[in-house]
Residue, then its C-alpha position, 0 to 999 in steps of 0.5 A: x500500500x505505502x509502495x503504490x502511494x509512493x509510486x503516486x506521489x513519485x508520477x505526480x513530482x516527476x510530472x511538476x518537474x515536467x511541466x515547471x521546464x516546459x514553462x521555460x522552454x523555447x517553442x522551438x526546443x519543445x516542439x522538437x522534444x515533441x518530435x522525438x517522442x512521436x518518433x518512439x515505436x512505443x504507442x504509450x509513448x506518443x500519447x502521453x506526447x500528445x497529451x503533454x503537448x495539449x496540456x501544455x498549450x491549454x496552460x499557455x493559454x492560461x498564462x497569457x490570458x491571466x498575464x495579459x498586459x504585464x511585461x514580465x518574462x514569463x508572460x512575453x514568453x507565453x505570447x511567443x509561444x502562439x506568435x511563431x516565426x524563423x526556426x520555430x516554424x520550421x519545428x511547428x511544421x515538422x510537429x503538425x506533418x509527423x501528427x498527421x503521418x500518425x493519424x495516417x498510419x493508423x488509417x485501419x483504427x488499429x490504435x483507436x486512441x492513439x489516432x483520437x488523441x492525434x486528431x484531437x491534438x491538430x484541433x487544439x493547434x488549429x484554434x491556438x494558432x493562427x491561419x498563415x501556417x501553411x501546414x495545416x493545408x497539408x494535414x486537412x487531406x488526412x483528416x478529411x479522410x477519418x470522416x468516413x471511419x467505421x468509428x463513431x469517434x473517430x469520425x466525430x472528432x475528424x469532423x470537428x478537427x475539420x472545422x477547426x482547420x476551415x476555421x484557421x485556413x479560410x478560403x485556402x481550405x478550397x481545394x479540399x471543399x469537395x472531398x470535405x463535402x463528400x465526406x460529410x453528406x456520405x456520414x450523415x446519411x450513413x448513421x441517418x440510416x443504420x441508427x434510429x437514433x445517431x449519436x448526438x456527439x457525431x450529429x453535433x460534429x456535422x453541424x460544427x463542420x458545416x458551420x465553419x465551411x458555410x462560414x468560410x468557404x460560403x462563395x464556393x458552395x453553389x454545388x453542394x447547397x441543395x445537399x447542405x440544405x436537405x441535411x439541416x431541413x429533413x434531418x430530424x434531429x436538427x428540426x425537433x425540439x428533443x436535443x436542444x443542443x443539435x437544435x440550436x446549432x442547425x439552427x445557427x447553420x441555417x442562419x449561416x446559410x441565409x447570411x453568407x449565401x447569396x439570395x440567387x445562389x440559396x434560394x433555387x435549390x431551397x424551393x427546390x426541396x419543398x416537396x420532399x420537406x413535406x414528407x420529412x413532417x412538420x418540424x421540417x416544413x416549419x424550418x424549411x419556412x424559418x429558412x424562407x423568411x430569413x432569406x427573404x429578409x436578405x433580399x435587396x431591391x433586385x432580388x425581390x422583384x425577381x423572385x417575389x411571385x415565386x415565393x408568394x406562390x410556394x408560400x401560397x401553395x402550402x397554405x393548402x396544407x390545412x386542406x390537404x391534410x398529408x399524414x406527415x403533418x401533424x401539427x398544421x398549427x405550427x406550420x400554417x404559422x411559420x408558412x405566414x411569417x415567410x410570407x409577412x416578411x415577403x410582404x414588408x420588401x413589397x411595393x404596394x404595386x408588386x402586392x395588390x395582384x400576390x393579395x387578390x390571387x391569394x383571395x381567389x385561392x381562397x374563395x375557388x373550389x377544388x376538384x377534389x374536395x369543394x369545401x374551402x372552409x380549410x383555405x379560408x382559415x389559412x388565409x384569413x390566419x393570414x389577413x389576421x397578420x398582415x392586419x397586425x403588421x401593416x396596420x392601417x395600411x393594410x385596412x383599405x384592402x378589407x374592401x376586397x373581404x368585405x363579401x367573404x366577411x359576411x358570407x363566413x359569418x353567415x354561410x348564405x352565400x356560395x363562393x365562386x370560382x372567379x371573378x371574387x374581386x368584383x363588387x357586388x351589389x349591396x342589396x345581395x351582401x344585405x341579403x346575406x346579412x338578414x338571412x341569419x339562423x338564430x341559435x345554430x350549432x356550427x361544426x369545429x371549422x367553422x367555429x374556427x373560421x368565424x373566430x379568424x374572421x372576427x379578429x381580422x375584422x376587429x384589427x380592421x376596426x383598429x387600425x382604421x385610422x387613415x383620412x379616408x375611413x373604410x367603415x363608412x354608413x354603408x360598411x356598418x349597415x352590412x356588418x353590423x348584423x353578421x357580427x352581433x349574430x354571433x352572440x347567439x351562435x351556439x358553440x360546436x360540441x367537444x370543442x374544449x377537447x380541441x386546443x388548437x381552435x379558439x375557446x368559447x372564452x377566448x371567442x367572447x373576448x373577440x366579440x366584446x372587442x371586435x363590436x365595441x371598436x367597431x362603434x368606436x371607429x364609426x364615432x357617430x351616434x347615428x351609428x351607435x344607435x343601431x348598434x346599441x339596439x341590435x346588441x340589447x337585443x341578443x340579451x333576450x335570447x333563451x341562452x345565458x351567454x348570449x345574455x351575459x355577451x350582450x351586457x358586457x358588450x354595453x359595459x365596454x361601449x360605455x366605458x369607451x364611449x363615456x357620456x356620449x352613451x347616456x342618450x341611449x339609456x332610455x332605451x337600454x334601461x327596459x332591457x336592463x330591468x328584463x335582466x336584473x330579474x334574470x333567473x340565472x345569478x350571474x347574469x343578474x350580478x352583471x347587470x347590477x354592476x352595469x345599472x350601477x355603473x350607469x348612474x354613477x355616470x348620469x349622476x342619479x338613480x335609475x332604478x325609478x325607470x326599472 
């Protein structure tokens, strides 16, 4: 026992000693130690050489940062050691060339760890050094090599050793891009088929490898791009949630790939892979669309003109998912999402002249039917999801385009009037949009779609009403005459069976919060009393309907119209008082409750009592 602690306490000393003289040593003299030991037929021997020599370079590091600024001996020494020149490169090349000639002896993995202590040896030299030795040109071959080793880390380290010497090497990696490229697409889809699950460490060491080529060898890429792409899109360890660390790390690949890559060079071979994205599932699809608008928000002014009607239209066709409804989408939620921010971002590069004509091809994709299937109401979801955005991002902007929506509109909140399959864009005669409105089935069930539609429709109408700012008002008379009963019928609309066991669609909670706000900013935006009178009326009226949360809808909307509208609502409470004495009678107690608060906050704004008119 006391032998084997001594033998301990011996290798310890002996090691302090070493590395107390290597701290001295000029570069040069200890490369060439270095040398000799890599020299000696013991394969122990030459580990324990490289282990030393990255050691030693760690604690160079150490030296020089903790050091940095002080010009003592020690520290400008340490700085020599990483600024070589004369004699020591000579050294320094001769060490890098007899590491390589290591791992190339060893091409059989006969000696696995003597080739994985080498590989990872040139990786510490490449980061400790800088790009202008010519040597490490020499020793990629040999390291491009062990890419395709039947050993997962082997292949996991030269891969990562790969990226270092890019890194280091820049442009003059080049003449080794094609071998590298070969070699990488032939690992990835070598483990992507014999594993079910690969190896996180070798996923990870792809994604380092391509990250420094991307970065460095970007202007050479064209060839291999639709391979690159396809790797970090269809892969589903770099699109799932599942390994954070695989994710973020694609995740700044693909962003590489839309900074450094030129938009006519990234953009073909991207649109390209659509078809296949969508077979790989949704996390594919919806990277697939992150890529599309990063690009997008990439494109200078030649770029858009060039290529806007290609991606509106990709982005178009794959609004179509929802319909389509393909077995490898599962989450068309976060698809449909991720395909209208693309398209958000098209938008924002856009004349008003390049959008006008993309905005009515998209309505008639809406509103036509399709062979196979004529029920659009899937479509219209998908786009008024879309309305609902450009609403968001381009405000008032965007308003004066709900002229084009106006008929779709009421026809979704009323389902009277069938779409057709062209000519959406043409006005229609008011009297046949009234029509629509007046034909309204008070207490109807809808189905789960088109719950979810009339919520969308809703919400787009609501931004509308916000953002209906500009001089030229879209809601005039006329407008409000023809939405105001399709809208306030919703409030007697009973929602669909089993909708709470689908979270994807908007509750009836959240469908409320949408109507109390769509119809009072709608009497905001008209600010005229000869329109809040009708729609004071139409709104007391749902209160008399059999079901209780049309009457509790009907209350909180009057509460908001006069929290909103302040005294100039007082001259409608000869009218909404009868209504409010129906309701403090109410069997149901909260809709009693509300309309006590209601009455309450009524004569604290008249400033008397009304309980005399009840």
């Amino acid at each position: 026992m006391c032998l084997i602690k001594s033998e301990k306490e011996l290798k310890a000393s002996m090691r302090a000693v070493l590395m107390s003289t290597t701290v001295v040593m000029i570069p040069s003299a200890y490369f060439r130690g270095i040398i000799s030991l890599l020299c000696n037929s013991d394969g122990n021997v030459k580990k324990k050489a490289l282990g030393l020599l990255s050691e030693t370079l760690r604690k160079r590091e150490s030296i020089k940062t903790k050091r940095k600024g002080r010009r003592d001996s020690i520290a400008s020494s340490s700085n020599d050691w990483f600024h070589v020149d004369g004699s020591t490169l000579d050294s320094f090349q001769q060490m890098c060339l007899e590491i390589a000639r290591l791992i190339d002896d060893t091409m059989d993995d006969s000696d696995t760890s003597l080739k994985l202590s080498a590989v990872s040896t040139l990786e510490v030299l490449a980061h400790k050094y800088s790009s202008n030795y010519s040597v490490f040109s020499m020793c990629l071959p040999s390291i491009t090599k062990g890419i395709c080793s039947n050993n997962l880390a082997i292949s996991s380290s030269c891969l990562r050793t790969t990226g270092a010497l890019v890194d280091a090497l820049g442009p003059r990696a080049f003449v080794q891009l094609p071998q590298i490229m070969e070699n990488v697409i032939t690992i990835s889809s070598k483990f992507s088929a014999a594993l079910s699950l690969p190896e996180e460490s070798l996923m990870l060491s792809i994604l380092l490898t391509l990250e420094a080529v991307v970065d460095k060898l970007g202007g050479f890429l064209s060839p291999y791009l639709e391979d690159i792409i396809r790797l970090v899109v269809h892969g589903p360890e770099y699109t799932s949630g599942s390994k954070m660390k695989l994710r973020q790390k694609a995740d700044a690949v693909r962003r590489l790939l839309t900074e450094k890559i030129p938009v006519r060079l990234a953009l073909p071979p991207l649109l390209k892979i659509y078809p296949d994205t969508v077979e790989a599932g949704d996390s594919s699809v919806a990277v697939f669309f992150e890529m599309l608008g990063s690009l997008v928000g990439t494109m200078d002014r030649s770029s858009v003109g060039g290529y806007n009607e290609a991606i509106f239209d990709l982005c178009l066709r794959a609004l179509d998912l929802r319909r389509q409804h393909p077995v490898s989408i599962q989450n068309i939620d976060l698809v449909e999402k991720s395909i209208i921010n693309a398209m958000i971002a098209l938008t924002m590069k856009l004349t008003e002249t390049m959008f006008k004509p993309l905005f009515i091809r998209s309505i008639e994709w809406a509103e036509s039917y399709v062979e196979e299937n004529d029920n659009v109401i899937d479509r219209a979801i998908s786009f008024y999801g879309l309305v609902n955005k450009l609403a968001e991002k381009h405000r008032s902007l965007f308003v004066t385009y709900f002229e084009y929506l106006l008929e779709g509109c009421v026809r979704h909140l009323t389902n009277t009037v069938k779409p057709k399959v062209s000519g959406l864009i043409q006005k229609k005669k008011k009297a046949k949009i009234q029509e629509a409105g007046s034909d309204i089935k008070e207490n109807s069930v809808l189905t789960l779609k088109s719950w979810h539609l009339r919520a969308v429709v809703i919400s787009a109408l609501h931004k509308c009403f916000l953002y209906d700012t500009g001089s030229r008002k879209f809601l005039d008379s006329s407008k409000f005459q023809v939405l105001l009963k399709p809208i306030v019928s919703q409030l007697i609309v009973e929602p669909p069976a089993l909708l709470e066991e689908h979270p994807s669609i908007p509750s009836v909670k959240e469908v409320d919060e949408l109507l109390i706000v769509c119809i009072g900013q709608m009497a905001v935006t008209a600010g005229t009393d000869l329109l809040w009178k009708p729609l004071n009326h139409e709104v007391l009226l749902q209160t008399r309907s059999d079901n209780i949360r049309s009457r509790i809808l009907g209350l909180r909307i009057a509460k908001y119209l006069m929290d909103n509208l302040k005294e100039e609502y007082l001259v409608f409470l000869p009218e909404t008082i009868p209504f409010l004495g129906e309701l403090l009678e109410d069997l149901e107690l909260p809709v009693k409750s509300l309309a006590q608060d209601v009455l309450k906050e009524m004569e604290s704004m008249s400033g008397e009592s009304l309980r005399q008119y009840l």
